[in-house]
C-alpha positions as CSV (number, residue, x, y, z in Angstrom):
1,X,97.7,107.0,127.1
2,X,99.5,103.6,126.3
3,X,99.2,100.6,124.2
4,X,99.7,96.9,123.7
5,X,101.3,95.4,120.7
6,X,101.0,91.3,120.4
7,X,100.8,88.5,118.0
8,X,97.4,87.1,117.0
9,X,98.6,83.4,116.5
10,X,95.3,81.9,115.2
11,X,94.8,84.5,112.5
12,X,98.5,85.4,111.9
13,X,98.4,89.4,112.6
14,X,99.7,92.0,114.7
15,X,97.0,93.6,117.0
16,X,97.8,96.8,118.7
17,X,95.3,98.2,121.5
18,X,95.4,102.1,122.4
19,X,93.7,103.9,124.6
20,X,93.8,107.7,125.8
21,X,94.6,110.5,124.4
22,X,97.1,110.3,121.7
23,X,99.0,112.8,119.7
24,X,101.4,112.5,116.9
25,X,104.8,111.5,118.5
26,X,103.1,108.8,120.6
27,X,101.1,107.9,116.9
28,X,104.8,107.6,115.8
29,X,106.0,105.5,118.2
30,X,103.0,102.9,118.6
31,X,103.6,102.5,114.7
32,X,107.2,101.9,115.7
33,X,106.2,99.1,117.8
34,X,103.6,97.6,115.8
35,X,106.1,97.4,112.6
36,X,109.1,95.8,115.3
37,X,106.5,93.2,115.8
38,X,105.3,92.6,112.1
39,X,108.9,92.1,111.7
40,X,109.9,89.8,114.2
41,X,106.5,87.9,113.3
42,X,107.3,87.9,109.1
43,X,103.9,89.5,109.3
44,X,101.9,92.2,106.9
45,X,98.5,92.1,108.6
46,X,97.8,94.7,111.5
47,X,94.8,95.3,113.2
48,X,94.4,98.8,115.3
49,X,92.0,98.9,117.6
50,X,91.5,102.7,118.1
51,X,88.4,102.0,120.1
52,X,89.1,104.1,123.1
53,X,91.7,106.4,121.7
54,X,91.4,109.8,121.7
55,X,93.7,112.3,118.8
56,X,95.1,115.6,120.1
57,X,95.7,116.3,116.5
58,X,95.5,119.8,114.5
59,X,93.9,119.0,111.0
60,X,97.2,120.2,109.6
61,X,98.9,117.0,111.6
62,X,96.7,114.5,110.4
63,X,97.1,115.7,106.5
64,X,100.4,115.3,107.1
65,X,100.7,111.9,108.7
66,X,100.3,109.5,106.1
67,X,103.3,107.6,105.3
68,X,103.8,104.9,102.6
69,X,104.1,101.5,104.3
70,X,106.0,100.0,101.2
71,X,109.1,102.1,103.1
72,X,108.8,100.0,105.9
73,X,109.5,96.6,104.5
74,X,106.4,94.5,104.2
75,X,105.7,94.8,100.4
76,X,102.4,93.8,98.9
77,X,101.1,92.0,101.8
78,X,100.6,94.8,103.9
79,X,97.1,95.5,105.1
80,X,96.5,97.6,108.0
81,X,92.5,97.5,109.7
82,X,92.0,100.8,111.7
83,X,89.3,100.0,114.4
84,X,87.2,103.0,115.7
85,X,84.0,103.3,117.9
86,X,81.4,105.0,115.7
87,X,80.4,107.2,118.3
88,X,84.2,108.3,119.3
89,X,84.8,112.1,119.4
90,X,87.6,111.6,117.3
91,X,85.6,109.7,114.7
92,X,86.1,112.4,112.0
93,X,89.5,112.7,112.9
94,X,90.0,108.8,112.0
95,X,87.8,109.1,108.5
96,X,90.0,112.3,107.3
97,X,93.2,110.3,107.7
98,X,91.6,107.4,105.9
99,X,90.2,109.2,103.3
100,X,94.1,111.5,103.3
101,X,95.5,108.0,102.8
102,X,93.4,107.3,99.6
103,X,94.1,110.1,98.0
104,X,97.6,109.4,98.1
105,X,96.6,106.4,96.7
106,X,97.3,104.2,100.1
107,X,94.8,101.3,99.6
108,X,96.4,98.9,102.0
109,X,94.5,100.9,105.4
110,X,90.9,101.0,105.8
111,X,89.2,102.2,108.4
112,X,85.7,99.9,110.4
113,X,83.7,100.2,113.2
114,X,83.0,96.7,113.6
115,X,85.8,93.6,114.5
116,X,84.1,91.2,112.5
117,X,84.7,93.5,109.1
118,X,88.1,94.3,110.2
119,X,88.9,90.4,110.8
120,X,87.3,89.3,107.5
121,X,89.6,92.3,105.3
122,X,92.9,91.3,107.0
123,X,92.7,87.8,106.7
124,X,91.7,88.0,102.8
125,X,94.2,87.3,99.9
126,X,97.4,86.6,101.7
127,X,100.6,86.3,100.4
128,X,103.0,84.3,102.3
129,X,106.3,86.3,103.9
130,X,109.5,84.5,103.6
131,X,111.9,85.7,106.0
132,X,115.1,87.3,104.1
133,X,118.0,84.9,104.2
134,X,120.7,85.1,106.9
């Protein structure tokens, strides 16, 4: 298990790459470090490539993950692109959290199974972050 959190300069977003098996503490702390980054970048747009991740999550977990962004600082900007493999044994596991998320009326994540999608949604209707003054 382990990640990568860096700065996609060219199309001004945070990309995060897993892989292995994850459960919810280490789900927690790769969130940590994307939002650091978004931070530190005065970025909203964060793309999650779940491709070769696998969860190690009891269904009660995932009901209980989602979290309102708004509480971590990015405001109406925020959009965050979950990317999955379509044929990944945690597939289902990835579409009930999306679809948690939506019923608690969380419309800045969506979930794809293609880059190109996930590109296109994040770069769409951006507002520009000013960083708070000093």
């Amino acid at each position: 298990m382990g990640w990568t959190v860096d700065f996609l300069e060219d199309r001004q977003m945070v990309r995060v790459v897993a892989e292995g098996e994850f459960s919810r503490a280490d789900l927690r702390q790769l969130t940590r470090d994307a939002v650091t980054e978004g931070h530190r970048r005065h970025c909203a747009r964060f793309l999650i490539d779940h491709r070769l991740t696998r969860l190690a999550l009891g269904t009660a977990e995932i009901f209980d993950m989602p979290r309102r962004g708004e509480d971590a600082g990015f405001g109406a900007d925020l959009r965050i692109a979950i990317l999955i493999d379509p044929a990944s044994g945690s597939r289902a596991d990835f579409e009930f959290f999306a679809i948690q998320c939506g019923n608690l009326g969380i419309h800045f994540l969506r979930l794809f199974f293609d880059l190109d999608s996930a590109l296109d949604w994040l770069g769409r209707d951006r507002v520009t972050l000013v960083p708070p003054p000093r």
